[in-house]
Residue, then its C-alpha position, 0 to 999 in steps of 0.5 A: x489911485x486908478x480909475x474911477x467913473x463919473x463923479x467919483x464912482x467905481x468902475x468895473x476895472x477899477x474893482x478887478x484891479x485894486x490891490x493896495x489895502x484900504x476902503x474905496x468908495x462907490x458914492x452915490x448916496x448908499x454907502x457902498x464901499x469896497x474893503x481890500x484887507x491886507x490879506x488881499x482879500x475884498x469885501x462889500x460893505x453898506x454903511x448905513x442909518x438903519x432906524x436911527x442907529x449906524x450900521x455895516x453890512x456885508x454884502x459878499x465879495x467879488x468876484x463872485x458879487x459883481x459891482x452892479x451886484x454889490x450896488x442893487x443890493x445897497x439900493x435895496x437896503x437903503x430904499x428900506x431904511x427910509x421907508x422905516x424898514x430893517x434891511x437886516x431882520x430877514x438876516x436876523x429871522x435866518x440865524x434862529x435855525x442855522x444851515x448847512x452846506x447841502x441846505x445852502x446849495x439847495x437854496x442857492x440853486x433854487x434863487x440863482x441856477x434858473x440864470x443859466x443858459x442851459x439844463x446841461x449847465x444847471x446840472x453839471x453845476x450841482x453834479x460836481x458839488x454833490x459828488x465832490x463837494x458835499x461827502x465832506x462839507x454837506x453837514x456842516x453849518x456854513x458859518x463853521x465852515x473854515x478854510x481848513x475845511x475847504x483845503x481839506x475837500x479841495x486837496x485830493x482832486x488839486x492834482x489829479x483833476x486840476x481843471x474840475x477842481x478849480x471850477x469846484x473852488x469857483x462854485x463852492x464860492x459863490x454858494x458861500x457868499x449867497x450864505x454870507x449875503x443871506x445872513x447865514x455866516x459872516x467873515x471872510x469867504x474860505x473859499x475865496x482863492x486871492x489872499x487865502x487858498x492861493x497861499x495853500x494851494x499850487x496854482x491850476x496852471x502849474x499843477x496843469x503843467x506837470x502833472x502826468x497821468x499814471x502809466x503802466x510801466x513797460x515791462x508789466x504791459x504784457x501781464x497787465x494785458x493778460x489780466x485785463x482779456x479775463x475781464x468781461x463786460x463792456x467798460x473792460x472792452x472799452x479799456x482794450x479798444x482804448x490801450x490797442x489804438x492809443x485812443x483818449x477815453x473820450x474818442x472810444x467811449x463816444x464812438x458810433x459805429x459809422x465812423x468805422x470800415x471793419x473791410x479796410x480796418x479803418x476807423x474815422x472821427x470827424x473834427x468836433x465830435x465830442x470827446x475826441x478833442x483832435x487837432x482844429x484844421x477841419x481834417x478828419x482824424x483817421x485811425x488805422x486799426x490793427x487785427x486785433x482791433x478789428x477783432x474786438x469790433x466784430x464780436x461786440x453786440x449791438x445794442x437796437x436803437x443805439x448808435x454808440x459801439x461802447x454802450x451803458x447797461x441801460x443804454x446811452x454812453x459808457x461813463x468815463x468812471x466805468x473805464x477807470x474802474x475796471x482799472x482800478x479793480x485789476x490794480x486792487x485784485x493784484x495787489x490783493x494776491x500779493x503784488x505791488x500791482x500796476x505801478x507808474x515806474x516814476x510816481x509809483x502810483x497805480x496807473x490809469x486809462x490816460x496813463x496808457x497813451x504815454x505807455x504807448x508812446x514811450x514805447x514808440x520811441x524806444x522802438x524807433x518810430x518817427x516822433x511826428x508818426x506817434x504824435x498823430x497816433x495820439x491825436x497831438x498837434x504836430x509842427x507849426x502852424x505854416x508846417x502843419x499846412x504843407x503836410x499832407x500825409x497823416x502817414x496812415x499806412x506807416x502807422x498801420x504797421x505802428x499799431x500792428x507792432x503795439x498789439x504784438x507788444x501787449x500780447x508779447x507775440x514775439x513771432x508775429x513782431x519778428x515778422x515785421x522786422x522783416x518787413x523794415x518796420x521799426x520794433 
């Protein structure tokens, strides 16, 4: 039966683990017991004597209500029922006026967030509930909530933002167990993933495995480019710094003006500034910078007080969703005259920022250039660990003339491509 701790109680382990159906006691005198439903769900129950009638109550679920949990809790309950107490009134007073997700989120946030370690945390915790979660579910009561209802605000961001979504399942969780635990629904938490949106859903790591972003096929590059120089502000700047290096969004949108040598054309990220996400050694990622690069830096603004080369409107770090629109207004402008817009050439989906890097590496390997060359352009782990350690070029000038023949592409400058031809240099 698996593990079990001192006289007979459950273990941590043993919680985690369980999967055949059935009832698993914890002993100790308050009742508690473990339910795993066929589904494969799990449920804490308390049974006990409230005011001399027998009685069940739910005490959520695990994982999101761990064992010590589950057991301070039934200590609670049964520390109250022998002082004459009813443990479940307060559940009884919270059923006269329902409440809604948003309502719940507010009152989870006030009774658990104050448990994090940190201001950043609490409110990336409730950003991504507010703005994926909430449009959807805030205004219905939880104990209508249905499994239906959270497969329906999961599904669009399943795909696209796999990593974000799974946390964003995760957090809505929790919040509907603290409504189950409070009284405010009762049944089966539709969040819950083992037994129920693992049933529905692919699971993160697959859909992490083979999903691709959109990409600009290679044939429309120049016409997207075009479009995209008559596009004025900051965000659109950000997005041609972005497509001319190759660069993740993150490494531009971050990006101070000391990492940059406009006299050598060079520009050097540090290993562990944020955003940037390079390969782990402690060696500096450099990107060589092509004129047109270059060029852009040089008639950027700078903003006082600021050491960022992509600033916000008002200051601080251009956000990620102001790159991507300025995407999405080119992709909707263009289909808005008639066309069929940006099209990634194999999902025909409208192509996005990320997507830009595998535009840019298709095109190098059509091209010619080294597999290992492209891959330090893109920022990627290149070889083995034992071959990463002997390499000790990043092969900074061969790639310079990579980035001066991937700005003549976007620009379609076939003079200026010829002429690196000339020179040797793989086009």
């Amino acid at each position: 039966m698996g593990e079990m701790g001192p006289r007979g109680r459950l273990t941590a382990r043993r919680v985690d683990t369980v999967a055949e159906p059935g009832k698993y006691h914890d002993g100790g005198g308050t009742g508690l017991f473990l339910r795993v439903w066929p589904s494969g769900s799990r449920q804490w129950v308390q049974r006990i004597t409230i005011r001399g009638k027998r009685q069940e109550i739910g005490l959520g679920s695990p994982p999101a209500v761990s064992l010590a949990a589950a057991r301070k809790l039934a200590l609670d309950n049964k520390g109250a029922a022998m002082l004459g107490d009813d443990p479940l009134a307060e559940r009884r007073a919270a059923k006269v006026r329902p409440l809604t997700f948003a309502e719940c989120v507010n009152a989870y946030s006030e009774a658990k967030l104050g448990e994090f370690k940190s201001d950043k945390h609490r409110k990336q915790w409730l950003s991504s509930l507010e703005r994926l979660a909430q449009p959807s579910l805030g205004k219905k009561l939880v104990r209508d909530i249905s499994t239906r209802d959270v497969l329906a605000m999961l599904e669009p961001h399943w795909r696209e933002r796999t990593v974000t979504a799974k946390k964003l399942r995760g957090r809505v969780e929790a919040v509907l167990t603290w409504a189950t635990v409070a009284g405010h629904r009762e049944g089966d938490n539709p969040a819950a993933w083992r037994g129920n949106l693992k049933e529905l859903l692919p699971a993160p790591g697959k859909v992490a495995q083979v999903a691709h972003h959109p990409a600009v096929a290679l044939g429309d590059v120049a016409r997207w480019w075009a479009d995209l120089a008559q596009r004025e502000g900051m965000a659109a700047r950000a997005l041609q710094f972005l497509t001319l290096t190759a660069a993740r969004s993150g490494a531009v949108r971050y990006a101070t003006w000391d990492e940059f040598d406009l006299r050598t054309a060079l520009w050097t990220i540090q290993p562990g500034r944020k955003g940037a996400k390079i390969p782990s050694g402690g060696k500096p990622h450099r990107v060589p910078l092509s004129p047109e690069a270059v060029q852009l830096l040089a008639a950027l603004p700078h903003l006082d007080g600021s050491p960022y080369v992509f600033f916000a409107p008002r200051g601080g770090v251009l956000s990620d969703m102001s790159v991507s629109a300025v995407m999405r207004r080119i992709q909707e402008a263009t289909v808005k005259a008639g066309d069929m817009g940006y099209l990634d050439p194999t999902t025909k989906r409208p192509a996005v920022p990320h997507g830009l890097r595998s535009t840019f590496r298709q095109w190098a390997a059509e091209q010619g250039f080294p597999r290992d060359m492209a891959e330090i352009a893109l920022a990627h782990v290149v070889g083995g660990e034992v071959e990463r350690a002997y390499m000790r070029s990043d092969m900074l000038d061969r790639r310079r003339r990579m980035m001066e023949g991937w700005a003549y592409f976007l620009s379609d400058d076939e003079a200026r491509a010829g002429n690196l031809l000339t020179l040797g240099v793989p086009l």
